[in-house]
N, C-alpha and C positions, 0 to 999 in steps of 0.2 A: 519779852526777851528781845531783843538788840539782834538784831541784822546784821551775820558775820560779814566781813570785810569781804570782795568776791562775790556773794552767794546770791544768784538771783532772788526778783522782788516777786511775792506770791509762794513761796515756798521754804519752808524752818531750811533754819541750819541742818549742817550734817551731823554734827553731835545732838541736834534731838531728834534728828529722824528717826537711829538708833534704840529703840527705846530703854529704859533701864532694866523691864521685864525680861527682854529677848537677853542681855548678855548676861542676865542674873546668873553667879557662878555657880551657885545649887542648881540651875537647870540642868549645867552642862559639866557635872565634876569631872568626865576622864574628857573630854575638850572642851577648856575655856578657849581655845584659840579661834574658835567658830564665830565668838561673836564680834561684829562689826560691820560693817558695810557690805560684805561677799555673803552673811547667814538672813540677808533678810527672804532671799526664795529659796533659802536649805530647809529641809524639813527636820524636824525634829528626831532624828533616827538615834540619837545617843541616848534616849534615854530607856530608863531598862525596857520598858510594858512596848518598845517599837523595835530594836537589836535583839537577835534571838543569841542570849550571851548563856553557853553552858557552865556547868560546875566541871572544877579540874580536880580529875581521880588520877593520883599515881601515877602524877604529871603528862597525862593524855587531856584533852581538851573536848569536853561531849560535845555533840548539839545539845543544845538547849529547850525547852518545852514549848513546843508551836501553842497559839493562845486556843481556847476549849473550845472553840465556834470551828477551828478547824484542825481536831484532832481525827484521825479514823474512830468509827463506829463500826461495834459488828452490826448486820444485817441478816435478814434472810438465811436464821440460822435455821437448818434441817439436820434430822437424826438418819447418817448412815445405817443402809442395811448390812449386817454380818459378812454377805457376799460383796460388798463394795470395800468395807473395812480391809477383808484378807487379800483384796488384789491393791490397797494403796498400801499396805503394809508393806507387802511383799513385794512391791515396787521399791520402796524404800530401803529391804535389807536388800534387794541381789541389787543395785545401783548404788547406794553410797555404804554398805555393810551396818545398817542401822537394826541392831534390835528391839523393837517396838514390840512390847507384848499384847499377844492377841488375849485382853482380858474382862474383865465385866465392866470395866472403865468408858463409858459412852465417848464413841468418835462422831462429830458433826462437822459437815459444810456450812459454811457462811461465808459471806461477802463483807469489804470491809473498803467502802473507796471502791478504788480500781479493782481491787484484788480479792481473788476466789482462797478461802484459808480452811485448811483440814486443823480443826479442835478437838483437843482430849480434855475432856472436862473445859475450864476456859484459858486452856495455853494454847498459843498457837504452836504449831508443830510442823506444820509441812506447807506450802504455798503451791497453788496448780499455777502451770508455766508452760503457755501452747501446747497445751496436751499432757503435760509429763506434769513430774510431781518434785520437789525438792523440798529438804528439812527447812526449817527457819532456823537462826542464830539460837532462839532460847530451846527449837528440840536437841540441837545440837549439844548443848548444855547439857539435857535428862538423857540423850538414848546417844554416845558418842558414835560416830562414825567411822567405818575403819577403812573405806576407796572416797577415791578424788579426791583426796587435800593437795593442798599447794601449799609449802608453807614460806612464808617470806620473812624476810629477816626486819629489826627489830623497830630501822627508819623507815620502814616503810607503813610502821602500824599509824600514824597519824593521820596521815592520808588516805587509809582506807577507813578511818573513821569518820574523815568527814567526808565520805563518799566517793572519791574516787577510786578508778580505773587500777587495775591492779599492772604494774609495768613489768617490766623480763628481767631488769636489773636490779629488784626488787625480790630477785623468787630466790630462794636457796636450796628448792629440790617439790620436787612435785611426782604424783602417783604416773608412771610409764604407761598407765593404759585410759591416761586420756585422752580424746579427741577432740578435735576443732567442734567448738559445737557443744559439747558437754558440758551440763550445770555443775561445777563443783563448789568445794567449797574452800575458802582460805584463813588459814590457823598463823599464827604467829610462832616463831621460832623458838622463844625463851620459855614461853608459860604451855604451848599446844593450844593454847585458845581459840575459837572461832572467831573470827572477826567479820566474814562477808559472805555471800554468797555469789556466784556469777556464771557468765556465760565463756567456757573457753574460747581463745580465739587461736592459741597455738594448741599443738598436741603435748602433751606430759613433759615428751623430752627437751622440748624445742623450748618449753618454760625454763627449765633449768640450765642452760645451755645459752641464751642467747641474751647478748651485753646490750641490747638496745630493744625498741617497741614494746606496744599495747598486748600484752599477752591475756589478762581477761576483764570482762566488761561488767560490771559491778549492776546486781539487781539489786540487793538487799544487805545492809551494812547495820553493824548494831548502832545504835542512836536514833534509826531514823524510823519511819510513823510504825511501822510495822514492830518495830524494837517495842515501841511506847506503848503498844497496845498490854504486854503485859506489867506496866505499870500503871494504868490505869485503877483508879479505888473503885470498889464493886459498889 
């Protein structure tokens, strides 16, 4: 090949430094515009197995499946004793009104990651939290809860699915006795759904009431590892 006009001696032209591999459009179907001259030290993030790109339910936007090398595992499963059972139960009905029956249905501890998780059979149900205990999204599901919701209206459910912070202007009415501080949990206005779980940062009233700021801090949001755990295949 011929030595473009310009182009230093010792080194190809710039249309073949380019290779034909790199801007091959089947690498790149949702950005052809990547390739050329700016994609030769881009990484390859467009494509599926590197983008974590969820499925869209009901025009909400999931995360997407983290790959299997770094999904949560349980660990370190133990069989609660009867007396441990009726105090996390009972933690969970006088704190968020959950009835969890005290039944022949085995309750276990196990670890999973970072995280300490109360099992009935293999759902997870409840997450320890410095000391205290709060439901997860899918016990929320099986044993509804009747204190601490907050529930926010209908733009704001996107954004707390893909993990954010739950904001003031956001809230359309929240439970009056809770406290800065308090793990509650947050439902959606049109369906009552659970969406998150978190850590207050205003009080009940102050959620419903105030046009601006961070009113709770988001620990646990359906989609993410803790969500996945109960769709993992046994």
């Amino acid at each position: 090949m011929r030595r473009a006009p310009g182009a230093p001696w010792g080194r190809k032209p710039a249309h073949e430094r380019w290779s034909t591999r790199r801007c091959d459009s089947t690498r790149h179907p949702r950005r052809p515009s990547i390739c050329g001259p700016k994609a030769r030290h881009r990484p390859d993030i467009y494509r599926s197995e590197s983008i974590n790109i969820g499925p869209r339910k009901r025009g909400v936007i999931f995360p997407g499946r983290v790959p299997e090398s770094m999904a949560l595992k349980i660990r370190r499963r133990s069989r609660l004793r009867r007396k441990e059972v009726t105090d996390f139960l009972g933690r969970l009905g006088d704190e968020f009104g959950m009835a969890v029956p005290l039944d022949d249905v085995p309750l276990d501890e196990a670890e999973a990651g970072p995280h300490r998780l109360l099992l009935r059979e293999n759902d997870a149900i409840a997450i320890f939290l410095d000391g205290g205990i709060a439901p997860t999204i899918r016990g929320l599901l099986v044993f509804p809860a009747k204190k601490r919701a907050v529930t926010v209206d209908m733009g704001a459910v996107r954004f707390i699915y893909n993990g954010a912070d739950v904001m003031a202007p956001g809230i359309v009415d929240a439970d009056p006795g809770i406290r800065a501080g308090d793990i509650v949990w947050v439902r959606d206005e049109k369906n009552g759904r659970p969406l998150a779980i978190g850590r207050a940062i205003m009080e009940g009233a102050a959620m419903a009431r105030e046009e601006k700021g961070k009113a709770i801090q988001t620990i646990h949001h359906v989609g993410d590892e803790i969500w996945r755990l109960g769709e993992e295949e046994p």
